[in-house]
C-alpha positions as a printed NumPy array, in Angstrom:
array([[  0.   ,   0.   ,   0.   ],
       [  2.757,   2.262,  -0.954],
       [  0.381,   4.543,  -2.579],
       [ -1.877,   5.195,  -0.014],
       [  0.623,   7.327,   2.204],
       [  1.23 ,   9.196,  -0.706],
       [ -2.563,   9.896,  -1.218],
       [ -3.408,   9.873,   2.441],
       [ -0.891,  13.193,   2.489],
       [ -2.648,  14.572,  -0.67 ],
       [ -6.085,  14.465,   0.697],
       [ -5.548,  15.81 ,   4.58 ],
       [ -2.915,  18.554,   3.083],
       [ -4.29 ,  22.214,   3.862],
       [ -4.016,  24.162,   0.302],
       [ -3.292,  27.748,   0.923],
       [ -3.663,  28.259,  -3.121],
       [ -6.094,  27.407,  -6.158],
       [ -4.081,  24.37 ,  -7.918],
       [ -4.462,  23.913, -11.649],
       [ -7.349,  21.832, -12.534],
       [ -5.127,  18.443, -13.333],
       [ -3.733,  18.561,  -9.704],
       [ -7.146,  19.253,  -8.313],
       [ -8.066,  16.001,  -9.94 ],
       [ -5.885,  14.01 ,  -7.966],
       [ -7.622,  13.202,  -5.051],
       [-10.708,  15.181,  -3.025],
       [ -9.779,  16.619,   0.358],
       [-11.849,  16.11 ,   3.431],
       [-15.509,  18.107,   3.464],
       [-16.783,  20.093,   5.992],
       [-20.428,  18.669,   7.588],
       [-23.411,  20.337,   5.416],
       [-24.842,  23.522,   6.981],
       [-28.279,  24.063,   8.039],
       [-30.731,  24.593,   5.677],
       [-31.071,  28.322,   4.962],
       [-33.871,  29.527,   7.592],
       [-37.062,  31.089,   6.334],
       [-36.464,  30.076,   2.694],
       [-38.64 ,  29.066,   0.431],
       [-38.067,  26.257,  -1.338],
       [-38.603,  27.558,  -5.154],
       [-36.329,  30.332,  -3.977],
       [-33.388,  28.209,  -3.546],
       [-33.946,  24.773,  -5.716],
       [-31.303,  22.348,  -4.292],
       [-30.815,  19.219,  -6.631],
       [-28.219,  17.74 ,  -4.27 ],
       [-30.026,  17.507,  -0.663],
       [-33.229,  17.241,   0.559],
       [-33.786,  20.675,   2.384],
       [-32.808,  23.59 ,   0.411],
       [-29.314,  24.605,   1.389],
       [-27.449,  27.298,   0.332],
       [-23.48 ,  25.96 ,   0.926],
       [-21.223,  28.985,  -0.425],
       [-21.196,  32.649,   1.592],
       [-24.424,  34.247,  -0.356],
       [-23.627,  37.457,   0.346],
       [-20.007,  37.53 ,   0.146],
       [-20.756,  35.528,  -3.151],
       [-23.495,  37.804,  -3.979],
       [-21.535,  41.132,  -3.705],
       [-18.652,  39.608,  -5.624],
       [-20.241,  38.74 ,  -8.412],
       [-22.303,  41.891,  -9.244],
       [-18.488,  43.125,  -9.544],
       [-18.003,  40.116, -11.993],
       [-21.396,  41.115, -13.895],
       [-20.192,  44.734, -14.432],
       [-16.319,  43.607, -15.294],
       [-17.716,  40.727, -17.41 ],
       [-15.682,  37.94 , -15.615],
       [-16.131,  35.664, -12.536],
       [-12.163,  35.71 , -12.303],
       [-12.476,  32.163, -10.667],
       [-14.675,  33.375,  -8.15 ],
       [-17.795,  30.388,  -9.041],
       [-15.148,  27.777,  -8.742],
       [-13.661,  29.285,  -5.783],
       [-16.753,  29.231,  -3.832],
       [-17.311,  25.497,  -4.97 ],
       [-13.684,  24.64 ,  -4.125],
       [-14.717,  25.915,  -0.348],
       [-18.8  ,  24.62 ,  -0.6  ],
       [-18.818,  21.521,   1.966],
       [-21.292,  18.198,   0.585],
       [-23.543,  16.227,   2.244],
       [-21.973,  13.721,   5.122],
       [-20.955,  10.302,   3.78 ],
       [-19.523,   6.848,   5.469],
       [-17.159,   6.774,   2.24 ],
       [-13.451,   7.657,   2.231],
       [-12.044,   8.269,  -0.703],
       [ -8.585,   7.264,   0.362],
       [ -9.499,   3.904,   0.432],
       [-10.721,   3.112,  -3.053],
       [-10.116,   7.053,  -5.21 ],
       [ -6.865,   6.014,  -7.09 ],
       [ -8.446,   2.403,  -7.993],
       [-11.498,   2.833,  -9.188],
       [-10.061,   5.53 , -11.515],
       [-12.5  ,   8.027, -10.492],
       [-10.386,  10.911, -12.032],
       [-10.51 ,   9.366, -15.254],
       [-14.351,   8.564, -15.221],
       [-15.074,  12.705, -14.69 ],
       [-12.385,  13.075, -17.517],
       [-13.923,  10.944, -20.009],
       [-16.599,   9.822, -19.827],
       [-18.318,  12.807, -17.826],
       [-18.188,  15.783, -20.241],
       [-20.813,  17.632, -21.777],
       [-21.89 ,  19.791, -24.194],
       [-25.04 ,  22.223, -24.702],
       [-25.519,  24.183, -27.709],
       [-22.535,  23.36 , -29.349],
       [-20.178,  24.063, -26.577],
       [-18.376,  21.878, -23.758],
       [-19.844,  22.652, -20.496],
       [-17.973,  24.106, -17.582],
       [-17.582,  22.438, -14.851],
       [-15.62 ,  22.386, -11.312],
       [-13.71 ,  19.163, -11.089],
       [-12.891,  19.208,  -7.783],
       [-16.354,  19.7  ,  -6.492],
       [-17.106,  16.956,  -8.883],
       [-14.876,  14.669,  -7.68 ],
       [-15.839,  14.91 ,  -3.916],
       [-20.085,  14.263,  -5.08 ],
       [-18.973,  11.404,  -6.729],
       [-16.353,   9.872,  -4.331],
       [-18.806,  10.511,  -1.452],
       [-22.01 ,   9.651,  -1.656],
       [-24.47 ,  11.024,   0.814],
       [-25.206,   9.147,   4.031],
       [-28.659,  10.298,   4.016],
       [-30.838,   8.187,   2.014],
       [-33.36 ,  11.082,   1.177],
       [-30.167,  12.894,  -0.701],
       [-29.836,   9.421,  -1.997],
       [-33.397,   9.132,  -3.685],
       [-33.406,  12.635,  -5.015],
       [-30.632,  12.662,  -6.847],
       [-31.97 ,   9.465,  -8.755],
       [-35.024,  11.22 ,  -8.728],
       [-33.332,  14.149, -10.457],
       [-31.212,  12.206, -13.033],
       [-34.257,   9.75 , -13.56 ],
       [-35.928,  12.707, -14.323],
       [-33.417,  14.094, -16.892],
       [-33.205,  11.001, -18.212],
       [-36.607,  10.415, -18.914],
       [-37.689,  13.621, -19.965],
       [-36.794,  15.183, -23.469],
       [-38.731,  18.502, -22.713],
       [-37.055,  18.632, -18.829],
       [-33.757,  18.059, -20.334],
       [-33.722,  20.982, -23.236],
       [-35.326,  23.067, -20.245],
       [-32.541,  22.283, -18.494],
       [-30.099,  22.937, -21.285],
       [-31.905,  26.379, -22.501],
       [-31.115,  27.495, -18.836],
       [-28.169,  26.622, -18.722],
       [-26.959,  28.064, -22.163],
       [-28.859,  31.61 , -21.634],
       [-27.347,  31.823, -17.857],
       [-23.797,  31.183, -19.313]])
């Protein structure tokens, strides 16, 4: 198990710095418990595909002010995928440590994983990626409605191109 040391060291290192997305990819770090679900909001104010109760996981505000700067300047400057470097997920039993490396997780997101809407490749934060799909939620409501959501997508042309119209007009 020479390589789990290495990885071990990888995943509990603090990083002071954004990394470049390929070192990013190596291994997720440890997460942060979920917050509370934001009080007093209503649920079609904050739709939340990942866990059961609404919850907003980045600094709103601090996010909030910093990208009306963004709007006005006419880039994010790294801020979206900052905040979803820092946004904790949902608790899990699973450690990545154990199984990241073997299962070739990295390579899944990197191949097989990419999209494309309206003739261009979606952006997406690898990292954050990385640390849904190497820990799955220990609550089984999170559980169901994410298969809920993708069963969803999957089944529904018209949901889908919503999905995708959003998407494409937001960007």
């Amino acid at each position: 198990m020479a390589g789990y040391s290495s990885l071990r060291s990888r995943i509990d290192e603090p990083r002071a710095t954004p990394e470049p997305t390929r070192a990013r990819l190596a291994a997720p770090r440890r997460l942060l418990p979920l917050p509370p679900a934001v009080p007093d909001a209503a649920p079609a104010l904050l739709p939340d595909l990942l866990n059961p109760e609404p919850t907003l996981t980045v600094d709103g505000a601090g996010l909030e002010k910093v990208l009306a700067f963004s709007f006005v300047a006419g880039d994010d400057a790294g801020v979206l995928a900052t905040a979803l470097d820092a946004a904790p997920i949902a608790a899990s039993d699973f450690d990545p440590s154990c199984f990241f490396e073997e299962l070739f997780v990295t390579e899944l997101a990197d191949s097989v994983l990419r999209l494309s809407l309206g003739g261009r490749t979606v952006d997406r934060n690898e990292g954050y990626l990385l640390r849904l799909l190497s820990q799955p939620p220990r609550d089984p409501r999170a559980i169901e409605q994410r298969r809920a959501v993708w069963r969803e997508l999957a089944e529904s042309a018209v949901v889908r191109r919503a999905v995708e119209t959003v998407y494409v007009r937001v960007r």
